[in-house]
N, C-alpha and C positions, 0 to 999 in steps of 0.2 A: 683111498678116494671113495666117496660116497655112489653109490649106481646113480646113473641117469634118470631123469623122469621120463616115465614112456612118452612114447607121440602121441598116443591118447590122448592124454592128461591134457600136453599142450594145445589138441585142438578142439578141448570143451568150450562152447560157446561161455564168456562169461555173463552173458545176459539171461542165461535160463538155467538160473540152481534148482539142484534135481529134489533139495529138501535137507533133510536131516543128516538124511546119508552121507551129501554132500560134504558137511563140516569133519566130520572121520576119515574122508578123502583126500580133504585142505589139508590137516595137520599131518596126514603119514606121506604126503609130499612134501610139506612143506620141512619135515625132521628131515628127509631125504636132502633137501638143497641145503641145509645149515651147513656151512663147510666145505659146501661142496666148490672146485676149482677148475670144474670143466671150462671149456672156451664159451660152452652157450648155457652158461649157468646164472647168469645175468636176466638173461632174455627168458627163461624157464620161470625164475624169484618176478621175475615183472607178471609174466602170466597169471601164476597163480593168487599173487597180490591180486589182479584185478577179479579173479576169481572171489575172492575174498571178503573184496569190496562189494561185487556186486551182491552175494548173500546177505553181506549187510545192510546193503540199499532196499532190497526185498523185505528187510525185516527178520533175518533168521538170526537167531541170536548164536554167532560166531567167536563171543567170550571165550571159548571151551580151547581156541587156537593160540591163546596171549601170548604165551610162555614161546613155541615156534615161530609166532611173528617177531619178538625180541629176537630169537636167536637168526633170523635170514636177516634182520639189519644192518648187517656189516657188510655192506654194499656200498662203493660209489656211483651208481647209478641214480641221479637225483627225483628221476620217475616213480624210482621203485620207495625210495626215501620217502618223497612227499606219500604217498598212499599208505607205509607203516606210520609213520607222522598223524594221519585222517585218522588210521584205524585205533592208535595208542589214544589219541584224544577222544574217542569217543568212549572208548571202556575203560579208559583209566576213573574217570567216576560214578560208573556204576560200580568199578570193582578196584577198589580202592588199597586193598591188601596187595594185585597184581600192579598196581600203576609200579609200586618199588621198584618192581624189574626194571622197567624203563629207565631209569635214574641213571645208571651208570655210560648205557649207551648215548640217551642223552648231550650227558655232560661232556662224552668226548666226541661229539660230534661236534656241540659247542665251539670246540677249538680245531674244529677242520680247518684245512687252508683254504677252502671253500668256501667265500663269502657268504654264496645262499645258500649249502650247507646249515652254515654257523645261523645263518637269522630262521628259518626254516626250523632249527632245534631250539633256538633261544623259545622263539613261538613255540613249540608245540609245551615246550619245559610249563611255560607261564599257564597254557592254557589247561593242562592237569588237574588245576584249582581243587588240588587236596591238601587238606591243613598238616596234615602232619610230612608233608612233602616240603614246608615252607624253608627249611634251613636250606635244602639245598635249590633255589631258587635266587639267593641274593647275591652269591660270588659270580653267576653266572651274568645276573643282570647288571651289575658294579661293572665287569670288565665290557661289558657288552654296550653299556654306554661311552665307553671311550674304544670302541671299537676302529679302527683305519676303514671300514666301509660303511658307507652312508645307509647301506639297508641293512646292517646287523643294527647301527643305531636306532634306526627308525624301529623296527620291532622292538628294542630294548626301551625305549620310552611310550611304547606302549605297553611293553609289560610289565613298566610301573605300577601302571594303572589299575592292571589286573592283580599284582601283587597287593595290594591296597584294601580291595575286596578281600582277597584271602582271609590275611593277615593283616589291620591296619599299623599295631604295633611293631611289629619287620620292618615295615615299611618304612616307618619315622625313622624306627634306630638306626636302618641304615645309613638313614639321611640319603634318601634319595630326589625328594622334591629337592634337595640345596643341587643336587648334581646334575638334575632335569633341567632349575634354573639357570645354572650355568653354562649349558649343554643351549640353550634357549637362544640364550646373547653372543653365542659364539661360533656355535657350529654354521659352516658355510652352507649346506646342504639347504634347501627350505622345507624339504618335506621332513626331515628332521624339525625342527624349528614348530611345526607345523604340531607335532604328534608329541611334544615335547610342551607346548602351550596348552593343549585337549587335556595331555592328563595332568597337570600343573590345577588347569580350571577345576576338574575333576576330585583329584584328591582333596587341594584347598576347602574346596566348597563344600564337600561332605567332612573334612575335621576342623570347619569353623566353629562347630555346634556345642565343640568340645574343648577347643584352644582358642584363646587370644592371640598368641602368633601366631595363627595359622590364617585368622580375621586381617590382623595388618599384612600377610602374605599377600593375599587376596588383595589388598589395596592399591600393594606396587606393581601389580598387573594393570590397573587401570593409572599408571603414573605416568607422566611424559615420556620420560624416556623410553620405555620399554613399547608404549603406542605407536612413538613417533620411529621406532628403532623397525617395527611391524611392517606400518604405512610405507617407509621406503622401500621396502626387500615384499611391496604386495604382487608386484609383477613378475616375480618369481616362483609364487607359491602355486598351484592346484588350484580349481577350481573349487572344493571345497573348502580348503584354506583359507582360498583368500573371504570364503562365508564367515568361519570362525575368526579372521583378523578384523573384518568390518563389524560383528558382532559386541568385538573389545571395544572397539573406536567408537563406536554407539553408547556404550559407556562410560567415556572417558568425560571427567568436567573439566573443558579450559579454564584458566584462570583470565583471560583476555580474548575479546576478537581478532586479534592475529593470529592465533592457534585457531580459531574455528576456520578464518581466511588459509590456512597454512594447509588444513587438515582437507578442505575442500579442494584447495588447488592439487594435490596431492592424490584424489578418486576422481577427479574430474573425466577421467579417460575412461573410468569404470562402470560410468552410465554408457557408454556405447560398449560394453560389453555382449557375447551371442549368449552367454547366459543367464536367464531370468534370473536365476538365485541370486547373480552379484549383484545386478543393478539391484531389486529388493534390497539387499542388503547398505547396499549402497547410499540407495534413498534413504533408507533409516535411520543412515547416520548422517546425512545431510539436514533431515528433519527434526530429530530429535538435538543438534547441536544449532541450531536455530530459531527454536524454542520461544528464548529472550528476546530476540530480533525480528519483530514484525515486518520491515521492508524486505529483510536480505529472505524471510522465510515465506515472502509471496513470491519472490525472485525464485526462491526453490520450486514453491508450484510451477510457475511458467518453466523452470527447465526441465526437471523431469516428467513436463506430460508427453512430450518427441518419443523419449526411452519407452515409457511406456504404453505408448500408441504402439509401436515398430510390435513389443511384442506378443499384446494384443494376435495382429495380423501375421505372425510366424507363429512355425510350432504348429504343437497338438492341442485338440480342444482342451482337453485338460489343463492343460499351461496356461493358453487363452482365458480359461478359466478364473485361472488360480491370480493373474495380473487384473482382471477384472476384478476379482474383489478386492485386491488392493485401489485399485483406482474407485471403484465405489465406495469405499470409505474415505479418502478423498474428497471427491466428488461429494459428498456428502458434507464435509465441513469446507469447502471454499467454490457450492457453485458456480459461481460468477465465473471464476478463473476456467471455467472448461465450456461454458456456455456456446463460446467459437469454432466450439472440435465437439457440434452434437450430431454431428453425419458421420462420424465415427465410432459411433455409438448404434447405427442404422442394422439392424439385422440381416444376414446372409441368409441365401436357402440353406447352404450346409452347417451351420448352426446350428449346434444341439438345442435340445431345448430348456436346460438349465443355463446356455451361454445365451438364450434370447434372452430368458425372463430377466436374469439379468441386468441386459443390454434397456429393456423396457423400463426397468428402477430408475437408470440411470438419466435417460431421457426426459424423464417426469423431472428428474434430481434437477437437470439446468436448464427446463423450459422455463422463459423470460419472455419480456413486452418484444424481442425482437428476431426470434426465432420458435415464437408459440405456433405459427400459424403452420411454416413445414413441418415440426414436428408430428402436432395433430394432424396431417396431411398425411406424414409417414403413418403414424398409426390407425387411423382407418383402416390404410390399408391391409393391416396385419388382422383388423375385426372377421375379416371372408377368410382366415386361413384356416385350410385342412387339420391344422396343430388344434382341439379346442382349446386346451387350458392356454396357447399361446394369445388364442382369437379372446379368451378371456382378459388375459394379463392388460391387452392391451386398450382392453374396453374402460379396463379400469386405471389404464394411464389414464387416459383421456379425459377421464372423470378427477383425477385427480389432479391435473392443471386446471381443470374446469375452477376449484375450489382454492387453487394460487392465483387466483385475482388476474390473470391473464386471459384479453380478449375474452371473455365469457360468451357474448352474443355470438359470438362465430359457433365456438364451440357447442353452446347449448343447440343450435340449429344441428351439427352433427350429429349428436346424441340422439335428437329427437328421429333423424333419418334412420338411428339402428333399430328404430320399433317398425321399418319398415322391409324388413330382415326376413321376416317370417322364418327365423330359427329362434327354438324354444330360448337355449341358452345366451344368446345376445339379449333379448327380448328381456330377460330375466335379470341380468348385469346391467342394464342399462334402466331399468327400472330402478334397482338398488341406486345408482351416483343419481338418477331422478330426483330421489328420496332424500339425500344427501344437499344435491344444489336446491331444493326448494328449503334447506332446513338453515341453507347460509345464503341464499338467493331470494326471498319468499318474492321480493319482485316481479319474480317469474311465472308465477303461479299461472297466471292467462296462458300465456302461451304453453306452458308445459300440461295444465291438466285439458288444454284442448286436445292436444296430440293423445294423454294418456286415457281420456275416456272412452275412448274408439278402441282400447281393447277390452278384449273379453274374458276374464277370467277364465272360462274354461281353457283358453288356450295354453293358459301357463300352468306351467309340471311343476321346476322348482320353488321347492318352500321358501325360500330368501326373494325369490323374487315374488309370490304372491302374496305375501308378508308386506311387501314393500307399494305394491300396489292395491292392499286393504288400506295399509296408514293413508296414504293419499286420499283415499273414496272417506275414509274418516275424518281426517283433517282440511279438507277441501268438500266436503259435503253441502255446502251452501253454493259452490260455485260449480255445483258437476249435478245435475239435473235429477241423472237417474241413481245418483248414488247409496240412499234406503234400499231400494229396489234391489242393486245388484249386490248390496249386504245382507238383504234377505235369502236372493239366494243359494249365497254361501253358509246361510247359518241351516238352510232348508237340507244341505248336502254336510253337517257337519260330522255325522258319523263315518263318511269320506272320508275327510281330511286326516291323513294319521300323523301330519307332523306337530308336536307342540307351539313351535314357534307362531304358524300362522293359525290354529285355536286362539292362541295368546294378544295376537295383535285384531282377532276377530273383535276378543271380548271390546276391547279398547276402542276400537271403531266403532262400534256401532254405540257403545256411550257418549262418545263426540257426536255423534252425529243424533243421537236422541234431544241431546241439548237445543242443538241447532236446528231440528226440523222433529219435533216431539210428534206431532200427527202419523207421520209416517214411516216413525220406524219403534215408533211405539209397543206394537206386534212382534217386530223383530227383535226387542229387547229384551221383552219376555223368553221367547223362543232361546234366547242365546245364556242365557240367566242360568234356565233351568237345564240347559246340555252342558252350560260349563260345570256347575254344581254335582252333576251327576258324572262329570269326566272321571276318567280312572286315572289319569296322570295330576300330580300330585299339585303342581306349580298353575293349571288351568284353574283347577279345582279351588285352588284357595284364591287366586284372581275373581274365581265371578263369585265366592264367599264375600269378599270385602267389599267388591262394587253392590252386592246387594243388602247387605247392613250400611254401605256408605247411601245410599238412596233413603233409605227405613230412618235414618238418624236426620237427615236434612239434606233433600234435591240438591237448594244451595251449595250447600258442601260441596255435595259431590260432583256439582262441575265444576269448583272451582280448584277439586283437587285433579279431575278427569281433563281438562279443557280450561286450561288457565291460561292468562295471556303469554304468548311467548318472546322472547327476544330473538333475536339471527344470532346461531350458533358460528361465532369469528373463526375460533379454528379448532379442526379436532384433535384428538389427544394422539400421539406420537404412544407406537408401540414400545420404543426401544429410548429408555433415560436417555440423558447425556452424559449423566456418568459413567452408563455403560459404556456407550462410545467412547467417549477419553480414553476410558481403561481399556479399550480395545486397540485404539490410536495408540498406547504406553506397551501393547506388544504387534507391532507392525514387524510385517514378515515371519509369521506363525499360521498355525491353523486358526487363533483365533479370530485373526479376518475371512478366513472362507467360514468357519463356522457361525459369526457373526456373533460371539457372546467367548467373555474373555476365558482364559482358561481355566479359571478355578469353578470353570459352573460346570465341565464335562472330563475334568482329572480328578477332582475330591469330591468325593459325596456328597462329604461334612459342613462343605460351602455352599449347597445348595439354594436355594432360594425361599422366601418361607412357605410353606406346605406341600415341598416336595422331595418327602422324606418315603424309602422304601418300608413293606412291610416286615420287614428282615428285623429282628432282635439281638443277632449275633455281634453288632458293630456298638452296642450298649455297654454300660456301665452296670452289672448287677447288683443290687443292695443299695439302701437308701445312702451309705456312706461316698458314694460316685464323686469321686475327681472332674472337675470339670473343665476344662481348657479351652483359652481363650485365648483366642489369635485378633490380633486387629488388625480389620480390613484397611488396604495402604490406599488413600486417596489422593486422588492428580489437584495439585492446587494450581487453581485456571486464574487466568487473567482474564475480569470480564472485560476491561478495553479491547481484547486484539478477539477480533472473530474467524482469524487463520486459527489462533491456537488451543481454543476453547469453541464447544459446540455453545450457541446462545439458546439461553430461552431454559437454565438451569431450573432442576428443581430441587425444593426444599423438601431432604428426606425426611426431615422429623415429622414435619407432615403432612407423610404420604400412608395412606391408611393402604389395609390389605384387600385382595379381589373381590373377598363377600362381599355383599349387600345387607345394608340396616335393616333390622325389620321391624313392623310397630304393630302392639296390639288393640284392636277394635273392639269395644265391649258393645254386645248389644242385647237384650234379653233373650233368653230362650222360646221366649211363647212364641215369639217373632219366625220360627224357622218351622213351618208347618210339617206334617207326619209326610205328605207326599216327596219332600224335600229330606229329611231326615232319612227315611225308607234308602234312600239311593245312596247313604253315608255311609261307609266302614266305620266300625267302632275307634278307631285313629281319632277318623275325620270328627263324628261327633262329639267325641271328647272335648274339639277345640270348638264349641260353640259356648262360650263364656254366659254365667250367671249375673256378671256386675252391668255398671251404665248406667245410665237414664232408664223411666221405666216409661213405656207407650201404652197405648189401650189398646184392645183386640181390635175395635172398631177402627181405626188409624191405621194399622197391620193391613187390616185386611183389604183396606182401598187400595192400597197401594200394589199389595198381590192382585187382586181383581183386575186393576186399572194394567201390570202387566200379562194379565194372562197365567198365571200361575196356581191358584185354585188351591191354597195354600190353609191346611187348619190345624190347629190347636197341638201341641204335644207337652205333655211334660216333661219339664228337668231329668237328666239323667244324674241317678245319683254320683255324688264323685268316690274316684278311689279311695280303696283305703291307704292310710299312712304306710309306708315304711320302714321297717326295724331294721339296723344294721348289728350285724355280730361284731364284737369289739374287739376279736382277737382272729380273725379269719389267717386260715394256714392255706398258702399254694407256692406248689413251686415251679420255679420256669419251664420245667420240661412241659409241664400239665397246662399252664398258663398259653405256651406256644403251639400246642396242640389244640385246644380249646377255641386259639384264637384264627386258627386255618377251617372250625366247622361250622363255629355259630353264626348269624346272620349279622348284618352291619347296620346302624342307623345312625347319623349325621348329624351332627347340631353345629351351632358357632353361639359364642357367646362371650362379654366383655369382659377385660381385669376393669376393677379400680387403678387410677392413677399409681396411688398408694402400691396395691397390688405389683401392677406392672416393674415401678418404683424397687421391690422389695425381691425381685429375681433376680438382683444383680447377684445372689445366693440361693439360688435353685434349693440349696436345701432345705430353707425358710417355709417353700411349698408344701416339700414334702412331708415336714414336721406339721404345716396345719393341716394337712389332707388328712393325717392320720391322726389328728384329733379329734375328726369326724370318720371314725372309724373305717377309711380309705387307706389302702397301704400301696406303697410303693414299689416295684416290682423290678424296673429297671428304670434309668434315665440316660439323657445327653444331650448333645447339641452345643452351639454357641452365640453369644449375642447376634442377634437379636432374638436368633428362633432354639428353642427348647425345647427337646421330648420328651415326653413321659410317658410310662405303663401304668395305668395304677390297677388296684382290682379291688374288690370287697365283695362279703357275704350275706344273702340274705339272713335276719336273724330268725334261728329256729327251725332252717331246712339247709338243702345243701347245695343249693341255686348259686352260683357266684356270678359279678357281673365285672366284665373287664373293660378298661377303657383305655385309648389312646390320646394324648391329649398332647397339642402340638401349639405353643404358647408362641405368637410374635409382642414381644414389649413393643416394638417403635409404633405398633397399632395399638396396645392393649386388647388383641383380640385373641380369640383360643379357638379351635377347632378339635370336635370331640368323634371319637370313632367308637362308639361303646355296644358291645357283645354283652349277651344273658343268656342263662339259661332259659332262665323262667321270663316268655317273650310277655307278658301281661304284666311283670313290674318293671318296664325296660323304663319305662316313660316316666313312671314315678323315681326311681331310678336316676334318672337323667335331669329332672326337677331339683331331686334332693342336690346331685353335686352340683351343679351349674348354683346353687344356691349356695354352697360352702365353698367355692372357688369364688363367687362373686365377693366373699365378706374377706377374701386373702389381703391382708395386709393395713385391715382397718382396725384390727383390736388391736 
């Protein structure tokens, strides 16, 4: 008989291992109890198991004990069991030579009379997941599926599953999906039933890719029988069960309305379920099998808004949450239907403040001719709240029923009450939707730029909102007194202003307004002319370049490009497609309703959207020879009759161009741009003062500098660059190319394909064959319709300068976006000339 462990040993804390030492203590005890047949030799093997454990929870790596933790397994103690069970699974694959040991004990524990014995070892067998362990893996699980206890089966048909990953070929041979299936349709158990359909979906679906019977497998899951066989036995499953049985039935196509009637009456009990997940689920297969049926699928709206009201106001915010954005997408395609329940919609104090903001979409979503008035009523309220971004959101509710043709005159009198707020940040929001209703309201102009003239610029901080109240004094300048004036002086304080935006909307206003009252802001025009010209930000800069050659070519012109007649803008542009929505609607009850963008834009990279590709090289194709893979995107075919089932107001993607902006070039003579004005240019900037045009006299020039105040004389042409040479055989390779491309500096362009072009990438390699005709090589590529990436690089000829680019091609636009690196920063631009010049001729020889 083996000696006793001391009482020591027994009363080490197992929460505090002493280190190293420790594990040479674990195993000369733990050899001690292998065998050992004391009466408290049980309760010793539990101790130091937990000993055991905890070293390993700590992080000490307890490997070094494998071999004596096998040998104290011959226990029926199911405590001490489970925790050699924890320990085997975790070191059997890091150490894959000792997992063997395990195998035997295992197996006959396997056949304990011990039901959770037996499931307890079936688990732990499966969860080893070492390959060369697989044979003996499948007698265990074969018998284990037809096992007399409902929990050895339930872990045997999950450890299908797991056998599958292993090994997929074990797995077929067995033939255990036919035994799984069988096991499906017949076993009484439901949680059986349950974990038996998980890995059925599971395997199927990962060897469709490879088998055609495995594809028709897959089909008679979604068959009558086996749906309908689901649906009756759903009130027996789990709460998670019955998620994955609604999940099926969500895919099931009846052949007739009696099966949708059949299948309905059938969950009808399931929308007053306490769990969120079922009813979601639930609804989305009420929704999605209603589709066809525009009366019975508003019918659905009006019933499940109850359900998800109730859970709304249960739960934790987060739930709250989470049935919120369900119901906002919703809400979103059938306002009307929830128009009656917008006091349910009403914000809480205890409210987070992502379940306000929210709550504040949705308000906007079904404000109407007959509950515009409390709603705006409600939202005022929330303008004084201690929350500011809440006190924002809701400013811009307000604003945006203002612009749903609802009661406007009420509202617009609201609005104008928050300029009487005296806080910056209202002050600032409410000038912004100002800017907005005079641009679909112009009616309004009286009343609104009375109220807006009485502020004072100096009071406002935010750039969006003094942005928004220059447009105004610009575009209302005839009707607001002192408007020159208080443009003057803001151009007086413009080395202030550090934000671009209201620079930008300076220059702009006070051109309007030169038109409109030329006496008195005549001064101010000049003034603003020559601080935009001389800005250092790049976009002000080239703004008051063009308003000043656009003067110099013809006054005319340039108010009628500055200050043209306008129409009332009807309505503004919608952040998020409808397509989007559909395909967001096509996965209800997912993250991608809380995240608001379907799943392929936040699980594959490769789906991205066009130009939002990382700077990572690693996920490319190296060599011009690059395989190219194309997936086609699945598109929701809408019914424009039914406006339940399709968001209205579709658009047409072919022609939907990309985020850039067109840009157009201005030729005007060089003498035109005097030395004072030149002086203050980076060599960039004066580059871009073009030689072609119309030609003027000095004398013409110079009235017009005079007359602004500008004092403007004479310069000569700068000469142009020199050309160009490329090397025709330039050597780099990726390592040097990706290193290269993390030091050098970055400069931006966009520029057009040809039709043609565009046309001719349905073969990405056709590119890279003409790129390297003009001695361009290619370095890496990928991407898929629509959008393409490329590396290209090339050498200067005759030094050892290389210049690399990125080039990121959408055909549905025919537009390209170029990210191009040099050494040598003085030919970047020549450079950049030459390819945008051989990429523009792609696809026309």
């Amino acid at each position: 008989m083996a000696p006793t462990v001391p009482s020591a040993a027994k009363s080490a804390s197992p929460s505090q291992p002493s280190g190293k030492s420790e594990v040479a203590d674990l195993k000369q005890q733990l050899r001690q109890l292998a065998g050992s047949r004391a009466p408290d030799a049980d309760d010793q093997r539990r101790d130091v198991f937990k000993r055991v454990i905890s070293c390993m929870t700590a992080g000490i790596d307890v490997s070094a004990a494998f071999g004596e933790m096998v040998l104290c397994s011959a226990t029926s103690d199911v405590v001490t069991k489970k925790m050699c069970y924890l320990y085997v699974g975790v070191h059997a694959r890091a150490h894959p030579d000792l997992a063997l040991l395990t195998i035997n004990f295992l197996q006959r524990d396997c056949r304990d009379q011990d039901p959770t014995i037996r499931g307890l070892a079936l688990r732990s067998l499966c969860s080893l997941r070492v390959r060369n362990l697989v044979e003996y893996l499948v007698t265990p699980l074969t018998t284990g599926l037809k096992d007399p206890s409902a929990y050895v089966r339930m872990i045997a048909a999950v450890g299908a599953a797991k056998l599958y990953h292993i090994s997929a070929t074990a797995c077929i041979d067995a033939d255990l999906p036919a035994s799984l299936k069988a096991l499906m349709l017949s076993d009484p158990d439901a949680q059986v039933v349950a974990n038996c359909l998980h890995s059925l979906q599971e395997i199927w679906t990962l060897e469709a890719a490879n088998s055609e019977a495995a594809a028709r497998e897959i089909e008679t899951l979604y068959s009558k029988p086996v749906v309908f066989y689901l649906l009756n036995k759903i009130k027996e499953f789990s709460e998670w069960a019955q998620c994955l049985v609604l999940e099926l039935a969500s895919k099931f196509l009846p052949s007739d309305n009696n099966e949708i009637f059949d299948i309905m009456n059938l969950l009808e009990d399931r929308l007053q379920h306490a769990n969120g997940a079922v009813v979601l689920s639930t609804i989305k297969v009420f929704l999605h099998l209603t589709m066809s049926m525009t009366d019975v699928h508003q019918q659905v709206y009006e019933r499940i808004k109850a359900p998800l009201l109730t859970l709304v106001g249960a739960g934790s915010p987060e739930q709250s949450y989470a049935v919120l954005c369900h119901l906002h997408l919703l809400v979103m395609r059938a306002p009307m239907l929830f128009s009656s329940d917008y006091k349910s919609f009403y914000c809480q104090f205890s409210d987070p403040s992502y379940v306000k903001k929210l709550k504040l979409e949705m308000l906007t979503a079904i404000a109407n001719e007959s509950n515009t008035y409390e709603i705006v009523t409600e939202l005022c309220e929330y303008a004084g709240n201690v929350d500011v971004p809440i006190a924002r959101e809701s400013i811009r509710a307000v604003g945006k029923i203002a612009l749903q043709q609802y009661d406007v005159n009420a509202i617009v009198d609201r609005l104008l009450q928050f300029l009487e707020m005296d806080k910056d940040f209202v002050t600032a929001e409410t000038l912004v939707l100002v800017k907005d209703l005079l641009r679909k309201y112009p009616q309004w102009s009286h009343d609104c730029i009375a109220v807006v003239g009485n502020i004072s610029s100096k009071n406002i901080q935010e750039p969006k909102g003094k942005a928004a109240l220059i447009w105004m004094l610009g575009e209302y300048s005839q009707d607001m007194h002192d408007a020159p004036y208080v443009l003057e002086s803001l151009v007086e304080n413009w080395d202030e202003e550090h934000s671009p935006e209201v620079r930008l909307h300076l220059l702009t206003a006070v051109m309007k307004c030169f038109f409109k009252r030329p006496p008195e802001t005549q001064k101010a025009l000049g003034a603003t002319l020559a601080a935009g010209l001389s800005d250092t930000h790049q976009d002000v800069h080239d703004r008051a370049l063009f308003y000043y050659r656009l003067l110099q070519y013809d006054p005319a012109v340039a108010e009628r490009v500055v200050n043209p007649p306008k129409q009332a803008v009807s309505v503004f542009a919608d952040t998020q497609s409808s397509e989007m929505k559909d395909r967001i609607f096509d996965e209800f009850n997912s993250l991608s309703v809380v995240y608001q963008k379907p799943s392929y834009m936040f699980t594959d990279k490769e789906h991205r959207g066009p130009f939002e590709y990382s700077e990572d090289l690693t996920n490319l194709t190296v060599g011009t020879e690059a395989q190219e893979n194309v997936i086609s995107a699945q598109r929701y075919q809408e019914n424009d009759n039914d406006l339940l089932l399709s968001t209205s107001d579709k658009e047409d993607n072919g022609t939907r161009a990309s985020n850039g902006s067109a840009t157009s070039t201005y030729n005007a003579p060089s003498d035109l741009i005097g030395s004072s004005l030149i002086s203050s240019q980076t060599p960039a900037e004066t580059s871009l003062i073009n030689t072609g045009g119309p030609t003027y006299s000095s004398q013409s020039n110079f009235s017009l500098d005079d007359l602004l105040g500008l004092g403007v004389t004479e310069t000569p042409t700068p000469p142009p660059p020199p050309a160009l040479t490329l090397n025709s055989k330039p050597v780099l390779d990726p390592g040097t190319f990706q290193r290269k491309w993390g030091q050098l500096a970055l400069a931006l362009t966009q520029c057009s394909l040809s039709p043609q072009g565009a046309a001719s990438l349905m073969n990405p390699q056709s590119l890279i064959r003409h790129m390297q005709s003009n001695y361009i090589q290619c370095i890496a590529s990928g991407g898929q319709p629509p959008n393409y990436k490329f590396f290209f690089y090339a050498q200067k000829d005759g030094a050892t300068a290389f210049f690399l680019v990125e080039c990121i091609v959408n055909t549905a636009s025919a537009k390209a976006q170029l990210k191009i690196k040099a050494d040598d920063g003085t030919a970047a631009e020549a450079f950049s000339t030459l390819f945008q010049s051989a990429l523009s001729k792609f696809g026309l020889s």
